[in-house]
C-alpha positions as CSV (number, residue, x, y, z in Angstrom):
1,X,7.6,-8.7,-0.5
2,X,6.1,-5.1,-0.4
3,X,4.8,-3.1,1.8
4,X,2.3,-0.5,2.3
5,X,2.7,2.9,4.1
6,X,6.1,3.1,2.7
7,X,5.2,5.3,-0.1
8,X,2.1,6.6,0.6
9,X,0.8,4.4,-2.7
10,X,-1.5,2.3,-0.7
11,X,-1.3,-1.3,-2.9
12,X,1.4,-1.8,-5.6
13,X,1.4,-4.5,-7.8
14,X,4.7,-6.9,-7.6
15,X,5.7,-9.6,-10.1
16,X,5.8,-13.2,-9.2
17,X,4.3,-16.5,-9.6
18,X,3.8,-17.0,-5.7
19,X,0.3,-16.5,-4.5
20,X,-0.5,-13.3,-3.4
21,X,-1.1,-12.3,0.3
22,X,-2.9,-8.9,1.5
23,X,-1.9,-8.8,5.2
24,X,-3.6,-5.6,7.3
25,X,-1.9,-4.7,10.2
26,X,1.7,-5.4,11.5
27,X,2.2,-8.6,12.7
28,X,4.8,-10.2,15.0
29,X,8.5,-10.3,12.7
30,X,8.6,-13.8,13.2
31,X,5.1,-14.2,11.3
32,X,6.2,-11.4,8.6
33,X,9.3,-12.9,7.8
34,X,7.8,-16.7,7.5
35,X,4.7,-15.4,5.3
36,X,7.6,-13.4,3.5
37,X,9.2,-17.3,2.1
38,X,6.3,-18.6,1.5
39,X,3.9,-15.6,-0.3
40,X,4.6,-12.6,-2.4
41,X,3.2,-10.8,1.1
42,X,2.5,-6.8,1.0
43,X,2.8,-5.8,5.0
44,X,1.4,-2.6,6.6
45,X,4.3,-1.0,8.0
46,X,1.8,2.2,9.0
47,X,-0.2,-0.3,11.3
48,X,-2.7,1.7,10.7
49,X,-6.2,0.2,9.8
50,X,-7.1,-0.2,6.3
51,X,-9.7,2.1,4.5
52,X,-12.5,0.0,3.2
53,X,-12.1,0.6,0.0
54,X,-8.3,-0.5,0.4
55,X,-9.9,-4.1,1.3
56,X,-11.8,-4.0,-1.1
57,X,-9.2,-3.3,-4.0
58,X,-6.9,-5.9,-2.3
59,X,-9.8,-8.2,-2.9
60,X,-9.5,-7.9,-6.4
61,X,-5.8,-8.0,-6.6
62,X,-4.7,-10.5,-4.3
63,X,-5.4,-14.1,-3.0
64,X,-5.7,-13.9,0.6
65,X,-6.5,-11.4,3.4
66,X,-4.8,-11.8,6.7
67,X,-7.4,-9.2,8.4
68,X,-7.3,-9.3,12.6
69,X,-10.0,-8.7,15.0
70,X,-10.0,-4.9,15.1
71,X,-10.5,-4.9,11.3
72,X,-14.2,-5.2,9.6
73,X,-14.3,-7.2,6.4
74,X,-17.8,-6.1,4.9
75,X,-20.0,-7.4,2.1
76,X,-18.1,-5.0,0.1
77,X,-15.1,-7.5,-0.1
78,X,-16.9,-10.3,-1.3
79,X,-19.4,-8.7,-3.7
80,X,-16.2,-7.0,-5.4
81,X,-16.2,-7.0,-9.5
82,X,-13.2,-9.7,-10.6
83,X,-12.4,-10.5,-7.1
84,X,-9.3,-12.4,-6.8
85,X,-9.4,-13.7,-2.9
86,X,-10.7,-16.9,-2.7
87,X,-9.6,-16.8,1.4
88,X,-10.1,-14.7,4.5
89,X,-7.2,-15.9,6.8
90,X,-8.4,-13.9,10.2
91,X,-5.5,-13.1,12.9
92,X,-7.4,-14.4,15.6
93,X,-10.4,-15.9,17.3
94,X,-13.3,-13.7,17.1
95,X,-14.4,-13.1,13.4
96,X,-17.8,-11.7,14.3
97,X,-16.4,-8.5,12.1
98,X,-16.2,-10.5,8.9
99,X,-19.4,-10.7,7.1
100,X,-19.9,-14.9,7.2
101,X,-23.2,-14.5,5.1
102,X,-21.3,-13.0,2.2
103,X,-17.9,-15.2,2.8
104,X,-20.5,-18.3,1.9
105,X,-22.5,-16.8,-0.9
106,X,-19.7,-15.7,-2.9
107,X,-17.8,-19.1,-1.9
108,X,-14.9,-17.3,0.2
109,X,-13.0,-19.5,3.0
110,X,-12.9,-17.6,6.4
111,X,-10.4,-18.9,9.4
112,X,-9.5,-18.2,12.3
113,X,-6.8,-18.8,15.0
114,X,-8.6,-20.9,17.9
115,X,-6.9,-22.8,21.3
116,X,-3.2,-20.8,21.0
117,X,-4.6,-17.8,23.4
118,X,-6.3,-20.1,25.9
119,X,-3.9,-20.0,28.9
120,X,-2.9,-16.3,28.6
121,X,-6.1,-14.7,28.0
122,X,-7.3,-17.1,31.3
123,X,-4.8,-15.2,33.0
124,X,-5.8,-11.9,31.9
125,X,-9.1,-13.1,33.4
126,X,-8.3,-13.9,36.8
127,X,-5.7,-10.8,37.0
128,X,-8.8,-8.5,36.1
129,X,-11.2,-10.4,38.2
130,X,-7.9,-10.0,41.4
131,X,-7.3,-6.2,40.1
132,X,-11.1,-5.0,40.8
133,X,-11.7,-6.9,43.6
134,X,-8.9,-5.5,45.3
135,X,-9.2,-1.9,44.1
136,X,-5.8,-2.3,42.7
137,X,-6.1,0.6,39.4
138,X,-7.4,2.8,42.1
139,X,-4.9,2.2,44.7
140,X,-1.9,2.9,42.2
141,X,-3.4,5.8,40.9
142,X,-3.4,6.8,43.9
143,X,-0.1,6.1,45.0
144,X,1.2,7.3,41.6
145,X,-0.7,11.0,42.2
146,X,1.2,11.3,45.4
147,X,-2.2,11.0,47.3
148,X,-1.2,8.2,49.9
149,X,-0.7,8.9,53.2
150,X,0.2,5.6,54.7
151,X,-1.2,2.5,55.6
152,X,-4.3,3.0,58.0
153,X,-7.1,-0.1,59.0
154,X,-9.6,1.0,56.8
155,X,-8.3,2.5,54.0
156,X,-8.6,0.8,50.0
157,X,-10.9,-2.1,51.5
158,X,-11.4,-4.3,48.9
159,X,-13.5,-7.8,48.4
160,X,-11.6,-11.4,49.2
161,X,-11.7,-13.8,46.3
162,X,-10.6,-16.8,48.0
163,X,-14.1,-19.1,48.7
164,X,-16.0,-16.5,46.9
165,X,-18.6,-17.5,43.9
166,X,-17.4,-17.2,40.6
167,X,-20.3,-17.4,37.8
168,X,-18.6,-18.3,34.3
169,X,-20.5,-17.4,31.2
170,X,-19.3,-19.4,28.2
171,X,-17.7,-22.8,29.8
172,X,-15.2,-23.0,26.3
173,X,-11.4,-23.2,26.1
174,X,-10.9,-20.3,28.1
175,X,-14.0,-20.4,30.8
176,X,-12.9,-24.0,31.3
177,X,-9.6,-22.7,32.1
178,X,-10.6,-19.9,34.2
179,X,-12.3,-22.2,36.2
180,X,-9.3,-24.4,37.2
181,X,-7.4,-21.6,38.0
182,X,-10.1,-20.1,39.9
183,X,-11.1,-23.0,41.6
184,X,-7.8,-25.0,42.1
185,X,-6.0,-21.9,42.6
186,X,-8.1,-19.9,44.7
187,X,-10.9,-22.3,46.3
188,X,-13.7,-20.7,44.4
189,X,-17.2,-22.0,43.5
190,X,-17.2,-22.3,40.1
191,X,-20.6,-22.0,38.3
192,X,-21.4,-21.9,34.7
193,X,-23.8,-22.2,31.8
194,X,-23.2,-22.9,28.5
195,X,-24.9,-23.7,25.4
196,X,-23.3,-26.7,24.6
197,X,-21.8,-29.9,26.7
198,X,-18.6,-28.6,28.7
199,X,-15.6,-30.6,28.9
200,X,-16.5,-33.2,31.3
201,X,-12.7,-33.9,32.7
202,X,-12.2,-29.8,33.7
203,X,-16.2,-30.1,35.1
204,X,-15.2,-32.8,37.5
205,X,-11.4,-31.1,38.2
206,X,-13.1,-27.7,39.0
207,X,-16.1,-29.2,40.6
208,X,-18.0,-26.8,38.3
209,X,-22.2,-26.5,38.9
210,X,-24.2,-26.0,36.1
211,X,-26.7,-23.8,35.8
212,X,-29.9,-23.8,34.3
213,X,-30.0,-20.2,33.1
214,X,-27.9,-17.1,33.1
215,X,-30.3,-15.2,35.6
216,X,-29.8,-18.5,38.1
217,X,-25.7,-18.0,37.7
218,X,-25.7,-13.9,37.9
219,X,-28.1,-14.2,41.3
220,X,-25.6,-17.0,42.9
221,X,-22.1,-15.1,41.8
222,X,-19.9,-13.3,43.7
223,X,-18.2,-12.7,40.5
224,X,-19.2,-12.8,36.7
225,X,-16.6,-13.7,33.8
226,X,-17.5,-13.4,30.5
227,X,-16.5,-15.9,27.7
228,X,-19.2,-16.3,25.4
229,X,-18.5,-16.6,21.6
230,X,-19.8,-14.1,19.0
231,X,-23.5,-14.8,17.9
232,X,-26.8,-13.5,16.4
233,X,-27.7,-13.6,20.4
234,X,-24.5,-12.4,21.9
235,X,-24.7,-8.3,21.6
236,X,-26.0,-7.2,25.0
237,X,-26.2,-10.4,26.6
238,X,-25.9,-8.8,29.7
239,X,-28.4,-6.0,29.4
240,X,-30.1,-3.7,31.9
241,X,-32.2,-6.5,33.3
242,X,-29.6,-8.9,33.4
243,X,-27.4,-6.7,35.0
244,X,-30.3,-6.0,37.4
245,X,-30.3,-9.7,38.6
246,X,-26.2,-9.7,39.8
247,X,-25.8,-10.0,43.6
248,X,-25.5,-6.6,45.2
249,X,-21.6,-5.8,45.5
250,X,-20.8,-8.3,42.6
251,X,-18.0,-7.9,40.6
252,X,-18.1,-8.2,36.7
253,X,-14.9,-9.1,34.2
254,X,-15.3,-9.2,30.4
255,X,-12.2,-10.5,28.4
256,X,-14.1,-12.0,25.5
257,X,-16.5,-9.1,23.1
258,X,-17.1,-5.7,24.2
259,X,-20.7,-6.3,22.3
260,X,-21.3,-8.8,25.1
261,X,-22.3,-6.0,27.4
262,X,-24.4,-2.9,27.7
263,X,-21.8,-0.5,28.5
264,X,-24.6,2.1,29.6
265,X,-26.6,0.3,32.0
266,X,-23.4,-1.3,33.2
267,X,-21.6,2.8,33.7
268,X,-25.5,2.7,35.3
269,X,-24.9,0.1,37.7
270,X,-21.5,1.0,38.5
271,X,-22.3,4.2,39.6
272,X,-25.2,3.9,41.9
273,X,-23.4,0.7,43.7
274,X,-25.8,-1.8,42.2
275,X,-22.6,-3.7,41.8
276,X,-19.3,-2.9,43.3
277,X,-16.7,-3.1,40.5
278,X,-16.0,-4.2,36.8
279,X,-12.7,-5.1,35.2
280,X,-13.0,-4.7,31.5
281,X,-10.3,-5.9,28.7
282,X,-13.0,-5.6,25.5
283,X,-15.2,-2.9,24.9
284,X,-18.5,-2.1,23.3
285,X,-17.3,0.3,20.8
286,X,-13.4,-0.1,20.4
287,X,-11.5,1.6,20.3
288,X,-13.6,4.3,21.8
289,X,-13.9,3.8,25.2
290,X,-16.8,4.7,27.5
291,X,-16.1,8.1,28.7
292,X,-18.6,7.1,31.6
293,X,-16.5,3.9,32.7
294,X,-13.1,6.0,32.1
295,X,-14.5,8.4,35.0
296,X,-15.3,5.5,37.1
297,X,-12.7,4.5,39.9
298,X,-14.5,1.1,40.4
299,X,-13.7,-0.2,37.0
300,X,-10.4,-1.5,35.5
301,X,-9.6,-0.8,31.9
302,X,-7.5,-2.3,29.8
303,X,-6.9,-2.1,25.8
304,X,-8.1,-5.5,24.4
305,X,-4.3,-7.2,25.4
306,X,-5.6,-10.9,26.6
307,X,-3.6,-12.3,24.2
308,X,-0.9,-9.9,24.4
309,X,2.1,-12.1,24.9
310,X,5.0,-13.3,22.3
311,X,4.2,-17.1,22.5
312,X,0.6,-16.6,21.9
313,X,0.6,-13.4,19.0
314,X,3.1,-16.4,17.8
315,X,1.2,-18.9,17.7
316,X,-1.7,-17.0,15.9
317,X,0.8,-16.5,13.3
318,X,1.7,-20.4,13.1
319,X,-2.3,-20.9,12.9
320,X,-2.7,-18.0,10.0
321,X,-0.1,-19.8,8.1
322,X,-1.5,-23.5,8.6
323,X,-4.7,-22.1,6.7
324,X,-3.0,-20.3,4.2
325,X,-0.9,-23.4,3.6
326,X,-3.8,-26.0,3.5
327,X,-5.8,-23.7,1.4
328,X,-3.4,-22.7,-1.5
329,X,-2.3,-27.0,-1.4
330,X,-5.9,-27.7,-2.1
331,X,-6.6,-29.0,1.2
332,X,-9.0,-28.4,4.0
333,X,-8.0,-25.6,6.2
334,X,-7.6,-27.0,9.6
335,X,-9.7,-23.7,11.2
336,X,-12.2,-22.7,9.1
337,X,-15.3,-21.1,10.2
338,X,-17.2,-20.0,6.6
């Protein structure tokens, strides 16, 4: 094993008959040290992102690519003169930064780490959609400032969630398990729409309505979570006019792409009241933030951490490895998307 940052060198060449693996940012040591026995593995102790042209040497000098989903993998990679990768093992779900096209023209398996962030990243969810509903970011700031003076009737008024409306974009893995927790958990309404037929068994459990078009779900919600996959339709799905249809005093939580939403018309919205609060986990341009939202007391920011927890940055591992595994044995990787 080698690594890179330790010298400055960027890629070194190491001797070995194992296959070689290119991995781009740090990973959890349990994931390291397993990819470490099975793979002559250069790790980036730096965790800083990789230049492109440092993916695009490693593309000619190793087997795989463990990238993640901060890092872009352009045409670049593929098209490279004697490339040596013949996979793309992607640290977890979303791989809308890998360049699919190219992946499949220059015969290049992409993967990805599906179902092992489900429950935590459902969580993160219903914590963001509890956090701006409640003014919670604003009341600890507040607190925190040394601002509070004391309980009083009206102050920090927030919205109830309990029996409320909750609108659910994307009825997957992770909408589907929003929706029991919101509606098992917190007697909520649960709409939805989705492209595709939902799991039938969590549609009957969260006695989840369909609906027949986003605009129908965003003028019947109380509240609007995002879980939508990546897509050619998915960047601004909820655009000016969309945003335009929400209830008056709606609330609106992303957890799934930051591309998903028009950050402008959305800092737009925000500010004039059109709707009362946001709670954001993904953003449009990460990991710049909007400096509009960041002013904003009715939003709640967080830095892209809804699978933030050991079992599931684990388990992403466990997936990464599956692939790799399958792939170098000859054999059909059990998650792959290109």
């Amino acid at each position: 094993m080698t690594t890179i940052g330790e010298s400055g060198s960027g890629i070194r060449d190491t001797i070995g008959g194992r296959h070689r693996v290119f991995v781009t940012r740090r990973l959890p040591p349990a994931t390291e040290a397993e990819l470490a026995t099975r793979y002559d593995v250069h790790l980036n102790r730096t965790d800083e992102a990789c230049a492109p042209a440092m993916l695009v040497d490693a593309a000619r000098d190793f087997d795989a690519i463990v990238s993640t989903v901060a890092d872009d993998v352009p045409a670049a990679v593929f098209e490279a003169e004697r490339r040596r990768i013949g996979i793309v093992a992607n640290y977890g779900v979303g791989f809308d930064r890998i360049d699919l096209a190219a992946a499949r023209a220059h015969r290049v398996v992409v993967t990805n780490t599906p179902g092992v962030l489900t429950e935590d990243t459902a969580d993160l969810a219903m914590m963001l959609l509890l956090a701006a509903a409640r003014r919670a970011g604003e009341a600890e700031r507040q607190l925190r400032s040394g601002n509070w003076q004391g309980w009083r009737p009206t102050h920090m008024l927030g919205r109830r969630v309990n029996g409320a409306v909750l609108g659910i974009v994307g009825f997957g893995r992770i909408g589907a398990a929003v929706a029991r927790r919101a509606h098992c958990g917190f007697e909520m309404r649960v709409l939805f729409v989705n492209p595709s037929a939902p799991n039938a068994s969590v549609v009957a459990e969260a006695e989840a309505e369909r609906c027949a078009t986003i605009e129908e779900l965003l003028a019947r919600s109380d509240f609007v979570s995002l879980h939508a996959p990546a897509g050619p339709d998915a960047r601004h799905l909820l655009d000016r006019r969309r945003l335009g249809v929400m209830r008056p005093g709606a609330i609106l939580v992303n957890t799934a792409r930051g591309e998903l939403v028009d950050e402008a018309a959305l800092a737009d919205a925000l500010e004039s009241g059109a709707i009362a609060a946001a709670g954001l986990d993904v953003h449009e341009r990460e990991p710049v933030v909007s400096a509009r939202l960041l002013a904003l007391e009715n939003v709640v920011l967080l830095p892209h951490i809804g699978s933030a927890t050991t079992a599931s940055r684990v388990a992403m591992g466990d997936r990464v490895l599956a692939n790799l595994d399958a792939y170098f044995r000859g054999l059909a990787p059990p998650d792959r998307v290109a």
